[in-house]
Biopython code that builds the backbone (N, CA, C, O; Angstrom):
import numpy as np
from Bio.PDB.StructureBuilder import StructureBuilder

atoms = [
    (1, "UNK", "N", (6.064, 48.988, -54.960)),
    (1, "UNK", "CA", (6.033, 48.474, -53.605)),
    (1, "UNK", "C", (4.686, 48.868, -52.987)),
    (1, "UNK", "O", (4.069, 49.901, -53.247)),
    (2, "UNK", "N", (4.272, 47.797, -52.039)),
    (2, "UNK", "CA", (2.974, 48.168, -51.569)),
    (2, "UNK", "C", (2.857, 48.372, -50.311)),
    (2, "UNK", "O", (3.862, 47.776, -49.923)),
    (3, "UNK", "N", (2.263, 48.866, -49.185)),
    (3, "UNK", "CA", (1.959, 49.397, -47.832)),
    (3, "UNK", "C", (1.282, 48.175, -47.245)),
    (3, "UNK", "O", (0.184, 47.868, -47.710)),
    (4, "UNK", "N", (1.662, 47.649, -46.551)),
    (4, "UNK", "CA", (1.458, 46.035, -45.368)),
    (4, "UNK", "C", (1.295, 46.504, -44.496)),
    (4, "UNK", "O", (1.587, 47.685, -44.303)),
    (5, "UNK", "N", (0.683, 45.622, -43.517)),
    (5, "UNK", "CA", (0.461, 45.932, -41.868)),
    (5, "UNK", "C", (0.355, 44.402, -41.777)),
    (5, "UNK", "O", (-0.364, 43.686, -42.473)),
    (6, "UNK", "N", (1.301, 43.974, -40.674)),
    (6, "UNK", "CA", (1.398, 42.592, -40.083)),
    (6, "UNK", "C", (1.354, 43.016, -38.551)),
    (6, "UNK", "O", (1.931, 43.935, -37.970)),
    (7, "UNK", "N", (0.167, 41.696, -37.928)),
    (7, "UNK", "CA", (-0.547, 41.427, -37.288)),
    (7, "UNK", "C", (0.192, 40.239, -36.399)),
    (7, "UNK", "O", (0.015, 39.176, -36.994)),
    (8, "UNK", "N", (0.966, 40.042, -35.170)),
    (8, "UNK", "CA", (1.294, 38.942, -34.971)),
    (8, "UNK", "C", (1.478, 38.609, -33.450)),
    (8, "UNK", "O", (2.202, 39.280, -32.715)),
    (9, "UNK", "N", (0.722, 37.457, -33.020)),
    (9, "UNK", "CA", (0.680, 37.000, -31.910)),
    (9, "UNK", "C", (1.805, 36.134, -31.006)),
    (9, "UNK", "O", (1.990, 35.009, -31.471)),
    (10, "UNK", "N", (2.340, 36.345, -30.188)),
    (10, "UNK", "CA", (3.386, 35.625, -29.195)),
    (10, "UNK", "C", (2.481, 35.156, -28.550)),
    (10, "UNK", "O", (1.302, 35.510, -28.523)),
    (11, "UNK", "N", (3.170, 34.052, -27.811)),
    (11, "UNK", "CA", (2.875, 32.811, -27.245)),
    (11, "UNK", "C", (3.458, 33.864, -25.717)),
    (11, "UNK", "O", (4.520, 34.485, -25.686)),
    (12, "UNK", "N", (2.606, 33.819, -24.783)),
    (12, "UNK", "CA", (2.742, 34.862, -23.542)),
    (12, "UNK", "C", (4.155, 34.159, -22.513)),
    (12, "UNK", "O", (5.004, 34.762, -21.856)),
    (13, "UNK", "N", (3.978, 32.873, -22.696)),
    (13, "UNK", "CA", (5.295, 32.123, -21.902)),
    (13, "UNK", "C", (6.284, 32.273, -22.702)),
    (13, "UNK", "O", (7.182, 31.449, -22.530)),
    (14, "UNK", "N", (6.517, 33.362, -23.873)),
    (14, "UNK", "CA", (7.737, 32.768, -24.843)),
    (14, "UNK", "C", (8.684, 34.105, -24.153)),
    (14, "UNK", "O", (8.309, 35.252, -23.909)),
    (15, "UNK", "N", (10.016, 33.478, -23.957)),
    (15, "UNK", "CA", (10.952, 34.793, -23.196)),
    (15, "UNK", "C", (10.959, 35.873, -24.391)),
    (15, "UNK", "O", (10.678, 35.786, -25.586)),
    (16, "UNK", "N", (11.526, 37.235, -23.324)),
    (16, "UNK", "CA", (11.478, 38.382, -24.307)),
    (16, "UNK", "C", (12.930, 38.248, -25.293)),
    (16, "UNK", "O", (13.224, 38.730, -26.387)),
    (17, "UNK", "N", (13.349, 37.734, -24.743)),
    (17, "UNK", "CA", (14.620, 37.896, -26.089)),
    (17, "UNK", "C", (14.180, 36.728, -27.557)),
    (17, "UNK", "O", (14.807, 36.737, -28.616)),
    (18, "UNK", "N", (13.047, 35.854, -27.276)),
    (18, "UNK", "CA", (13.282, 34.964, -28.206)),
    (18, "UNK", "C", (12.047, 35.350, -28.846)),
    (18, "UNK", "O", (11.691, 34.542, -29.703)),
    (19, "UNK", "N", (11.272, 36.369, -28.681)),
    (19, "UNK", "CA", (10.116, 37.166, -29.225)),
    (19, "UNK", "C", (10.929, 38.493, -30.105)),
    (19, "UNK", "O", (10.542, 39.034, -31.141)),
    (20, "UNK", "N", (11.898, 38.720, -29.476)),
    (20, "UNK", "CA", (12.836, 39.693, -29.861)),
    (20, "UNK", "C", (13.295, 39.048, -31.540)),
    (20, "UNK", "O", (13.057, 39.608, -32.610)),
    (21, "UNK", "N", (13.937, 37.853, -31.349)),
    (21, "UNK", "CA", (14.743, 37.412, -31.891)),
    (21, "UNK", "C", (14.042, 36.833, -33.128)),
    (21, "UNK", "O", (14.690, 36.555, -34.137)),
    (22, "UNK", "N", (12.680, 36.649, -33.045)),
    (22, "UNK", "CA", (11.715, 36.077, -34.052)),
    (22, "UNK", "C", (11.336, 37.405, -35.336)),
    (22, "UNK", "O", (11.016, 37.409, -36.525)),
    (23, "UNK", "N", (11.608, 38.465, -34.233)),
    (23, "UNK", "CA", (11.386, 39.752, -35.051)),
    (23, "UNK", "C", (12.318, 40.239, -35.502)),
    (23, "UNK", "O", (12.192, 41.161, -36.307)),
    (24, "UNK", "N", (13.398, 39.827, -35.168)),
    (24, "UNK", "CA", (14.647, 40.361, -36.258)),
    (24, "UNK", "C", (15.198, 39.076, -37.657)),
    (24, "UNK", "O", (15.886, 38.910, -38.664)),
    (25, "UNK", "N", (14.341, 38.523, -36.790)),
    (25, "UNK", "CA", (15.122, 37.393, -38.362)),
    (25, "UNK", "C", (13.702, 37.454, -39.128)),
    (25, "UNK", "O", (13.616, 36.430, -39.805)),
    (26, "UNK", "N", (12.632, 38.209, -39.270)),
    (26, "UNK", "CA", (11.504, 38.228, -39.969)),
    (26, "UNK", "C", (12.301, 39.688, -40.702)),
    (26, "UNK", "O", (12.564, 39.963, -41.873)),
    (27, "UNK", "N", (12.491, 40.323, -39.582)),
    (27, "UNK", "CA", (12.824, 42.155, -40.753)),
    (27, "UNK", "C", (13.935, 41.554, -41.263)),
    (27, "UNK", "O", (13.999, 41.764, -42.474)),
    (28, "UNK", "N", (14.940, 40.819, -40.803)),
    (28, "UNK", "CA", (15.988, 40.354, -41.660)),
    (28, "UNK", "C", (15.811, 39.942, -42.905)),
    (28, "UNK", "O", (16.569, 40.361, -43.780)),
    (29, "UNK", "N", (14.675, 38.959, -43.234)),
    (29, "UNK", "CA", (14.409, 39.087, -44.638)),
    (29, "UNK", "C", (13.712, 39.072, -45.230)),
    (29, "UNK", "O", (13.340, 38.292, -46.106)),
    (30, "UNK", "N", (13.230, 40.386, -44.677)),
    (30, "UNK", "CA", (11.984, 41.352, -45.686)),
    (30, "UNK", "C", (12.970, 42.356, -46.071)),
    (30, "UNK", "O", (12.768, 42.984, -47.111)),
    (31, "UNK", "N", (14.278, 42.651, -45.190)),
    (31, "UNK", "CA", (14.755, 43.484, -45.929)),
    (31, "UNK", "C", (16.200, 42.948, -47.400)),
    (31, "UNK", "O", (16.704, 43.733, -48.204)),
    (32, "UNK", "N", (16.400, 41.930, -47.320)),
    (32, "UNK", "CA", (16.715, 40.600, -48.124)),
    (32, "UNK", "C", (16.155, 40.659, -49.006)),
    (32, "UNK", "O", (16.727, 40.435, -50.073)),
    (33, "UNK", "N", (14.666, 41.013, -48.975)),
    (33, "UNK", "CA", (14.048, 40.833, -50.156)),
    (33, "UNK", "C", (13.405, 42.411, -51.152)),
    (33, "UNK", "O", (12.637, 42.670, -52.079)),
    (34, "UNK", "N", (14.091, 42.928, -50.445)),
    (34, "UNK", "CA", (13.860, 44.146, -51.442)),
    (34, "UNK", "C", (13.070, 45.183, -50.182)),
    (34, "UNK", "O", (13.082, 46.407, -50.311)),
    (35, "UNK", "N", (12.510, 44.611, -49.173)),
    (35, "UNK", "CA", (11.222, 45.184, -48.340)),
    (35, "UNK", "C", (11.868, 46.546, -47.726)),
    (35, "UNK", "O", (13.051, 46.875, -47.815)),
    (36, "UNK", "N", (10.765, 47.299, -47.049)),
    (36, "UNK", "CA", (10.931, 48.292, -46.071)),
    (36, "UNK", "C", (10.491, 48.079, -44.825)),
    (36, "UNK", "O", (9.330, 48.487, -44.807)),
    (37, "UNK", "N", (10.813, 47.627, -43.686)),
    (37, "UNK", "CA", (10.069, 47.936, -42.454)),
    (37, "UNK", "C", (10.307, 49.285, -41.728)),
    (37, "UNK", "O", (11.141, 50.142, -41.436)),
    (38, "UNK", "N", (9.032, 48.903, -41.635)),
    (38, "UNK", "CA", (8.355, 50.450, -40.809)),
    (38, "UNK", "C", (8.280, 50.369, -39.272)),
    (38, "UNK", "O", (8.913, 49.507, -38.663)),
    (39, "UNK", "N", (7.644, 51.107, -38.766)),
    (39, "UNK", "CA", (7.070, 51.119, -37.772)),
    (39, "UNK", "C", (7.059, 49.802, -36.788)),
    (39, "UNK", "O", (6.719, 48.857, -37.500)),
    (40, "UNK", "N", (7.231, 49.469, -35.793)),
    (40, "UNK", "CA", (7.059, 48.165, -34.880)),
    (40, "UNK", "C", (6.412, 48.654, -33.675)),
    (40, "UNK", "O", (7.197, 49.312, -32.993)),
    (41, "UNK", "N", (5.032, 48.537, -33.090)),
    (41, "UNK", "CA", (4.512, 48.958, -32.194)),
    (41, "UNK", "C", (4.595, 47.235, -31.016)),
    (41, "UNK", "O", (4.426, 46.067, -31.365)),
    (42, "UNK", "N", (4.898, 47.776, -29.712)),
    (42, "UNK", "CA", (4.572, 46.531, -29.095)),
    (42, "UNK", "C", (3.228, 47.021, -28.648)),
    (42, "UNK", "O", (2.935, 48.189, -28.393)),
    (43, "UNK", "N", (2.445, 45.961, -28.588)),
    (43, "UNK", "CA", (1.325, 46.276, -27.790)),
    (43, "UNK", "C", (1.106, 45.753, -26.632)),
    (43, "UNK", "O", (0.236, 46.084, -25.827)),
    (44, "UNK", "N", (2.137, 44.673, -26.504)),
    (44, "UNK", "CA", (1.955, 44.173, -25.193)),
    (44, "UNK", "C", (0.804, 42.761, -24.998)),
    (44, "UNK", "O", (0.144, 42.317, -25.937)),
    (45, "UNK", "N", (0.764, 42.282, -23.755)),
    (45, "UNK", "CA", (-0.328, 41.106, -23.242)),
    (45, "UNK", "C", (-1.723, 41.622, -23.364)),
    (45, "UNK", "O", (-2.091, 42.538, -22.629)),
    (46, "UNK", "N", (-2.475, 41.122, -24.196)),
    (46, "UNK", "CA", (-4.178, 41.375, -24.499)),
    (46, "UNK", "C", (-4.768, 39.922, -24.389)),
    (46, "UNK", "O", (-4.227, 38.932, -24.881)),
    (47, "UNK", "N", (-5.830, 39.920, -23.751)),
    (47, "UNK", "CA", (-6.516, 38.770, -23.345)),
    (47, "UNK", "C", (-7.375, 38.597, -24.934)),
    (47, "UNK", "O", (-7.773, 39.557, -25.593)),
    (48, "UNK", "N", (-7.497, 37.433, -25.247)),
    (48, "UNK", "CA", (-8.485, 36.676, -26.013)),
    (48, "UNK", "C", (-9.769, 37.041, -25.810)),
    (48, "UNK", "O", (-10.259, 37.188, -24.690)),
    (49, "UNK", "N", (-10.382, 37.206, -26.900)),
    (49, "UNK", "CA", (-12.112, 37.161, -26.974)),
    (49, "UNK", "C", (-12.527, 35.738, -26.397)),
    (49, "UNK", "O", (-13.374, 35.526, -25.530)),
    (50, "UNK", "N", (-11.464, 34.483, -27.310)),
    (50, "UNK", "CA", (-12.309, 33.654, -27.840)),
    (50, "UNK", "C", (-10.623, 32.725, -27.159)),
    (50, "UNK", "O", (-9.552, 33.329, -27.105)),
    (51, "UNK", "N", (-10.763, 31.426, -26.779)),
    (51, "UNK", "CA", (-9.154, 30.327, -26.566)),
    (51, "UNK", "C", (-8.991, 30.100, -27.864)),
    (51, "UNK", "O", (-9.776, 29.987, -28.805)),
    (52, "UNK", "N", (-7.373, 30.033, -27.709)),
    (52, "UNK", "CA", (-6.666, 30.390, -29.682)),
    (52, "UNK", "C", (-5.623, 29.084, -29.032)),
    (52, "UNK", "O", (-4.571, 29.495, -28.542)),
    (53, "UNK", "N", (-5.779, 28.026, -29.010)),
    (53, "UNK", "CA", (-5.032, 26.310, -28.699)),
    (53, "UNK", "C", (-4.403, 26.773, -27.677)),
    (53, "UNK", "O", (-3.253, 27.118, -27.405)),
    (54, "UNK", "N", (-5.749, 26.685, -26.995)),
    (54, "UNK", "CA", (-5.998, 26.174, -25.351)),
    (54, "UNK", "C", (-5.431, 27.386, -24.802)),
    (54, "UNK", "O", (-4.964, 27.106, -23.698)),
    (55, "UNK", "N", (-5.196, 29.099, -25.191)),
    (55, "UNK", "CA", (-4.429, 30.249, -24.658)),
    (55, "UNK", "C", (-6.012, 31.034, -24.472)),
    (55, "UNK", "O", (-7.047, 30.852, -25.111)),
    (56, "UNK", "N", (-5.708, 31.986, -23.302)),
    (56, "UNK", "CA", (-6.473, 32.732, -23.311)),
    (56, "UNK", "C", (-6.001, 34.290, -23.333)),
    (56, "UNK", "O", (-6.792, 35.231, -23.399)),
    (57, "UNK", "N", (-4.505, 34.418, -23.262)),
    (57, "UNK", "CA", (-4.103, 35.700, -23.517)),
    (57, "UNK", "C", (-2.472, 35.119, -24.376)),
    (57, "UNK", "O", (-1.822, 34.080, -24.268)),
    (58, "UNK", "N", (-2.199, 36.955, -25.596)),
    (58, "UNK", "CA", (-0.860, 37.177, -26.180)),
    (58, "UNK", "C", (-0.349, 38.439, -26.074)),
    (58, "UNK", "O", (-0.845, 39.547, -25.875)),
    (59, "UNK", "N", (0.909, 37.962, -26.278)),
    (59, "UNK", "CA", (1.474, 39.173, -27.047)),
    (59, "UNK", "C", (1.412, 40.156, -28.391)),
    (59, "UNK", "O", (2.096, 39.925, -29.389)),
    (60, "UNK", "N", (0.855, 40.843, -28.324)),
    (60, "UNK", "CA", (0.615, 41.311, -29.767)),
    (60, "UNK", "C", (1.738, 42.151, -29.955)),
    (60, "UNK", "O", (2.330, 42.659, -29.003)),
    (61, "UNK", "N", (2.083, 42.335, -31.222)),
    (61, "UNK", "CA", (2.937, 43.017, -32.395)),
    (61, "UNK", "C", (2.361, 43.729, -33.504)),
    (61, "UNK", "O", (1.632, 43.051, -34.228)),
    (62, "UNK", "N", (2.511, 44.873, -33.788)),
    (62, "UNK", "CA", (2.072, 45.195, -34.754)),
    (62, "UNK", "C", (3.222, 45.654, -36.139)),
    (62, "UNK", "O", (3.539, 46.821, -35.908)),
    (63, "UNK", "N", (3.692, 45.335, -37.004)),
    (63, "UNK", "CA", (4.262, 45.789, -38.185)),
    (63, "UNK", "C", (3.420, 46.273, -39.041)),
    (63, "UNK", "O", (2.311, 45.890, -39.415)),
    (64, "UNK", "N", (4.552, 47.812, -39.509)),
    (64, "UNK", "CA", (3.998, 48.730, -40.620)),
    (64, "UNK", "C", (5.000, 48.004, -41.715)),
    (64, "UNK", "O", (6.144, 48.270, -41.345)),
    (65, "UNK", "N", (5.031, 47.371, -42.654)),
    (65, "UNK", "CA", (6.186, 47.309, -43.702)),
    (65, "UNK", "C", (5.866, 47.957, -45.385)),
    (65, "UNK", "O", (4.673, 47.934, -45.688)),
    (66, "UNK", "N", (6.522, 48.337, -46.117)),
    (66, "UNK", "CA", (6.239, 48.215, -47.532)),
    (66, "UNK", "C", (7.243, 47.431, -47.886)),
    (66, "UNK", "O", (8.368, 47.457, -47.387)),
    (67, "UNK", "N", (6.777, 46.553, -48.952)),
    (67, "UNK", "CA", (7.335, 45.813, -49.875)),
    (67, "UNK", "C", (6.511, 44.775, -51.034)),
    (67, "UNK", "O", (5.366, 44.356, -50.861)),
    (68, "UNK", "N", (7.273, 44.507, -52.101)),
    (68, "UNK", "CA", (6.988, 43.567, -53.211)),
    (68, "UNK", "C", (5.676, 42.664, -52.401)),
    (68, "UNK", "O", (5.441, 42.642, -51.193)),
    (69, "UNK", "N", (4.909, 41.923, -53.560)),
    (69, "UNK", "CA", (4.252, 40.336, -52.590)),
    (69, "UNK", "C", (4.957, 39.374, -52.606)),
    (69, "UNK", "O", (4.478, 38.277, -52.321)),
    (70, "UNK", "N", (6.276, 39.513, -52.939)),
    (70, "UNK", "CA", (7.264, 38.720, -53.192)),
    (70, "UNK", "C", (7.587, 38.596, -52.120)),
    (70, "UNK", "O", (6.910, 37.724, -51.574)),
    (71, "UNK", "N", (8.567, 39.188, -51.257)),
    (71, "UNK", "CA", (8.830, 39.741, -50.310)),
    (71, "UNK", "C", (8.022, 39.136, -48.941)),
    (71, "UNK", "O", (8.480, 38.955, -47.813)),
    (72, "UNK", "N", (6.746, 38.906, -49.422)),
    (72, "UNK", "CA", (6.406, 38.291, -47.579)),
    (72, "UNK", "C", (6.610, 36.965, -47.838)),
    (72, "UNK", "O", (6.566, 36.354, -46.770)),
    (73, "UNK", "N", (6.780, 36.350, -48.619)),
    (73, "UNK", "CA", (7.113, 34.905, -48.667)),
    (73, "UNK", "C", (7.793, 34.582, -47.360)),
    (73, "UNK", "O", (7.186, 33.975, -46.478)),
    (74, "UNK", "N", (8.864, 34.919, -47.243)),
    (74, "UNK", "CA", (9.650, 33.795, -46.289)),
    (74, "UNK", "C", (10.071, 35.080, -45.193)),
    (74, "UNK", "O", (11.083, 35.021, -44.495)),
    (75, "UNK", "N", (8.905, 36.489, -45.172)),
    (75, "UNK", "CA", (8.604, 37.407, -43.849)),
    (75, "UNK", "C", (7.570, 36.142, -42.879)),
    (75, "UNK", "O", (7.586, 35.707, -41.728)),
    (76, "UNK", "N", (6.749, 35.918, -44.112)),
    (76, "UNK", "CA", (5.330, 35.157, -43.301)),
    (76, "UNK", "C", (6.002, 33.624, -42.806)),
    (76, "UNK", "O", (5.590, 33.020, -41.816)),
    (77, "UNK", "N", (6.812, 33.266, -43.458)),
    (77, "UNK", "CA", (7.183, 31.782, -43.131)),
    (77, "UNK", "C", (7.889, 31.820, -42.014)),
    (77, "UNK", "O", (7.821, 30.715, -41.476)),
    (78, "UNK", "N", (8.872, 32.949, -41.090)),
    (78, "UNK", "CA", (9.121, 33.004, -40.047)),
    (78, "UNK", "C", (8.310, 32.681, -39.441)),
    (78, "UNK", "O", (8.254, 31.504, -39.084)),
    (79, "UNK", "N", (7.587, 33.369, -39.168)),
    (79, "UNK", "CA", (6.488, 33.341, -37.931)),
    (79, "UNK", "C", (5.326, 32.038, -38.485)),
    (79, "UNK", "O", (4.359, 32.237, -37.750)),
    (80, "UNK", "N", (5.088, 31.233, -39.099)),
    (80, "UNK", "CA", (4.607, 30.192, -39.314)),
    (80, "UNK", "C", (5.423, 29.081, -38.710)),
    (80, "UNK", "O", (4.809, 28.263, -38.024)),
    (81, "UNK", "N", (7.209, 28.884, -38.927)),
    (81, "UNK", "CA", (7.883, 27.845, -38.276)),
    (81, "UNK", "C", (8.071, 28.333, -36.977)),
    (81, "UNK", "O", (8.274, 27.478, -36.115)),
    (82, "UNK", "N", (8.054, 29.355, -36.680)),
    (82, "UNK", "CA", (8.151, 30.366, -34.913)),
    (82, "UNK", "C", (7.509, 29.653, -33.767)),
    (82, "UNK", "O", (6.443, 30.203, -33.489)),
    (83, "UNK", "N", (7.784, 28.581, -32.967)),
    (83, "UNK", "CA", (6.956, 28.107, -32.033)),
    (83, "UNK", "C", (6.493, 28.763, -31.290)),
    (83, "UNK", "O", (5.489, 28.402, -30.677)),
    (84, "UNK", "N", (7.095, 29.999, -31.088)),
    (84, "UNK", "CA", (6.673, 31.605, -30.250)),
    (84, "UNK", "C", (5.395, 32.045, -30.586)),
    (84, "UNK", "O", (4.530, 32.421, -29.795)),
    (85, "UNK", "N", (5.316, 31.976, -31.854)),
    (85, "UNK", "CA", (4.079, 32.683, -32.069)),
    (85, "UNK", "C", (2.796, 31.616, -32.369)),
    (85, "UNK", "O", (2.867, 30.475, -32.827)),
    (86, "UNK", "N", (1.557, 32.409, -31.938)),
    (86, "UNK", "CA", (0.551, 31.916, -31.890)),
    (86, "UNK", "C", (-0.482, 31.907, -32.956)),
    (86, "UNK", "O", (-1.224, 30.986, -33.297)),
    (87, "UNK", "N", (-0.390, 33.008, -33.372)),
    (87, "UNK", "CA", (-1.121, 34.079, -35.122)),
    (87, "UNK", "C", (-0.439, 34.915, -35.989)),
    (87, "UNK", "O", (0.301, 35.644, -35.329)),
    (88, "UNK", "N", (-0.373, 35.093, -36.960)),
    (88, "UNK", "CA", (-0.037, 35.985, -37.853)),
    (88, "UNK", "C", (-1.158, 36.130, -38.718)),
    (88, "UNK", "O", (-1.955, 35.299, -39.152)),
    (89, "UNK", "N", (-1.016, 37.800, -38.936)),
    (89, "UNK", "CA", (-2.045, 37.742, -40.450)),
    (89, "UNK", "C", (-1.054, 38.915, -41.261)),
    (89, "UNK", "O", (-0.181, 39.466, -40.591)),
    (90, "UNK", "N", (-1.144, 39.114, -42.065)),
    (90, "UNK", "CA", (-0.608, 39.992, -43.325)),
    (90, "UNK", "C", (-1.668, 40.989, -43.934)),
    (90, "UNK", "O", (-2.652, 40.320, -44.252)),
    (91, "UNK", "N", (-1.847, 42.236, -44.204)),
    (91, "UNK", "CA", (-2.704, 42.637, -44.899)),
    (91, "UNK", "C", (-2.404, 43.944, -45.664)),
    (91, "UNK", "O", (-1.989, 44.984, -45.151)),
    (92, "UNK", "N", (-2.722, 43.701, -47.188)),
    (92, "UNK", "CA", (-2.441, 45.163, -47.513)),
    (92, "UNK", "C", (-2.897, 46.183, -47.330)),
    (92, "UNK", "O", (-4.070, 45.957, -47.032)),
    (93, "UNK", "N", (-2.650, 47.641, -47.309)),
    (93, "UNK", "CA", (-3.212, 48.354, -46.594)),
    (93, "UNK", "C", (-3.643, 49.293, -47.646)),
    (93, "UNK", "O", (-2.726, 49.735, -48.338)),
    (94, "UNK", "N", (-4.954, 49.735, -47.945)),
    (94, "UNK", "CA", (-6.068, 50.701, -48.794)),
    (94, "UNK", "C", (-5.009, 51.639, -49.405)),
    (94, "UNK", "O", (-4.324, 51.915, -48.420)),
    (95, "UNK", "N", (-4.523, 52.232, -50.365)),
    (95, "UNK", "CA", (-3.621, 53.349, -50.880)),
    (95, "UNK", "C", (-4.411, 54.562, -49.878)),
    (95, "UNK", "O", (-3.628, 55.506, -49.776)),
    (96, "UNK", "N", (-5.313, 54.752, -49.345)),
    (96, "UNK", "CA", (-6.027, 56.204, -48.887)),
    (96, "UNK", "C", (-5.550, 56.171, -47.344)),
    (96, "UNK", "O", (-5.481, 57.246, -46.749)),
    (97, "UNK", "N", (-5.243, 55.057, -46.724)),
    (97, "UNK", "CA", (-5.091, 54.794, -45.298)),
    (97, "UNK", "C", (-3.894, 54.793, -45.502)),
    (97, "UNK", "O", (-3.569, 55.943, -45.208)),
    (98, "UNK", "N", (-2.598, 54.023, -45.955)),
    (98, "UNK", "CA", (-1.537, 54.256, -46.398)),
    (98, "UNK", "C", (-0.726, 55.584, -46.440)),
    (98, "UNK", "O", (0.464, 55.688, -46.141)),
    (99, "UNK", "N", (-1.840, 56.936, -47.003)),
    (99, "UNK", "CA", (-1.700, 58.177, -47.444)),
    (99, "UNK", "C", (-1.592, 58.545, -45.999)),
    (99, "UNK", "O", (-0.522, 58.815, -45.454)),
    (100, "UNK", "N", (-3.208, 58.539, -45.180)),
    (100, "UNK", "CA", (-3.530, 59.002, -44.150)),
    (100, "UNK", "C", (-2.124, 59.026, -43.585)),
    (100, "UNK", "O", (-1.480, 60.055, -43.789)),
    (101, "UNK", "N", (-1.472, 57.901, -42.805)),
    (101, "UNK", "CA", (-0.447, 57.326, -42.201)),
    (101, "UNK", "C", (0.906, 58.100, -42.558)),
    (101, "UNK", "O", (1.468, 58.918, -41.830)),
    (102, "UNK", "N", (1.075, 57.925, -43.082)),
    (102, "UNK", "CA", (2.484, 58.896, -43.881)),
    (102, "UNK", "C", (2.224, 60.123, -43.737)),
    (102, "UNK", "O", (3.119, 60.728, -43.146)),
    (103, "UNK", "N", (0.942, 61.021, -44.189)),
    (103, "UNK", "CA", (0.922, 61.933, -43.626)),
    (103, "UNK", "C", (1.223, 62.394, -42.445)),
    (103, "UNK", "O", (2.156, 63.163, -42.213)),
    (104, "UNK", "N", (0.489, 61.970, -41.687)),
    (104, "UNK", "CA", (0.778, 62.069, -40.158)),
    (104, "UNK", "C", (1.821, 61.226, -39.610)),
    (104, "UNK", "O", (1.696, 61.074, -38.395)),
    (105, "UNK", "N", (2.688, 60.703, -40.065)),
    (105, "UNK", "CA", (4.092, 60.673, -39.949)),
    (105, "UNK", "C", (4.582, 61.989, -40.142)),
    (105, "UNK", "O", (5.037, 62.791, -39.327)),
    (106, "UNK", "N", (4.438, 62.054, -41.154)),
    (106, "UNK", "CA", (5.766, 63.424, -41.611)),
    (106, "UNK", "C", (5.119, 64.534, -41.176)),
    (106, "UNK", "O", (5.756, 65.587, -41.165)),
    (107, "UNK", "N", (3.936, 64.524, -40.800)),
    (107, "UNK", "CA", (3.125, 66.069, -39.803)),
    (107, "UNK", "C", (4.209, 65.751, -38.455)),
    (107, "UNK", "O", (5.002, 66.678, -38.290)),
    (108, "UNK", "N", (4.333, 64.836, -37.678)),
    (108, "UNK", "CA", (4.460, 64.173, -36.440)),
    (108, "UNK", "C", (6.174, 64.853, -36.150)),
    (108, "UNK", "O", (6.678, 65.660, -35.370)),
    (109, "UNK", "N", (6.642, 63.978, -37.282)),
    (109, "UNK", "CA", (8.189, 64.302, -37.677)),
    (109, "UNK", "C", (8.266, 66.099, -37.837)),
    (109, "UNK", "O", (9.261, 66.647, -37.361)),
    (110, "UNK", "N", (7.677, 66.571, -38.208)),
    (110, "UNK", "CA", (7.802, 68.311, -38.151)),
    (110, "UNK", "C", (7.734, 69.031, -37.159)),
    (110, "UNK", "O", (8.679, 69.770, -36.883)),
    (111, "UNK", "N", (6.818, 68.996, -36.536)),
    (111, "UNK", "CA", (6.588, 69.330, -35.217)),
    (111, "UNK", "C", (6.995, 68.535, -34.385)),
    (111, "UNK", "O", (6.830, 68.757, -33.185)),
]
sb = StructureBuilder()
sb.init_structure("model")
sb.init_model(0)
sb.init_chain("A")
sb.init_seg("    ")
for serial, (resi, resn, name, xyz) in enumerate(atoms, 1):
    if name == "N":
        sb.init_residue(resn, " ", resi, " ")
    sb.init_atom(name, np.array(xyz, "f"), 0.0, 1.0, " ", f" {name:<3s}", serial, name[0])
structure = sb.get_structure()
């Protein structure tokens, strides 16, 4: 299994339960598929550098997950049919940054 970080943009008019609801039927089956989700940071409304079809601000999301590359298949295809969302990206994450992270999890978790 490998260490992911997904990247994903809401549509700022989309209600909170159906931003909610986009994110549980994505962990729904990543964990379907063998996956782990991790971590879910909201980050909240961040304005655009640059207009992303015709928006100038989103919602960002951040996911920590491990799992197969099997596994993001139909994680990533949520949020591709998701009219909510605006972006997604997927990326695996370096085995050394991965390390970093977990570490300081389980430092975090001790103290």
């Amino acid at each position: 299994m490998r260490p992911y970080e997904a990247m994903v943009i809401f549509d700022t008019g989309a209600e909170e339960s159906a931003v909610t609801g986009v994110l549980e039927r994505a962990l729904e089956a990543l964990k379907a598929k063998g996956g782990n989700p991790g971590r879910v940071e909201r980050w909240g409304r961040r304005t655009f550098a640059y207009e992303v079809h015709h928006k100038r601000e989103g919602y960002y999301v951040i996911i920590e997950l491990v799992a197969e590359p099997e596994a993001l298949v139909d994680f990533e295809r949520i949020f591709v049919l998701a009219d909510e969302v605006i972006r997604h990206k997927v990326i695996r994450l370096p085995d050394k940054v991965a390390g970093r992270r977990a570490a300081a999890t389980a430092a975090a978790g001790e103290g």
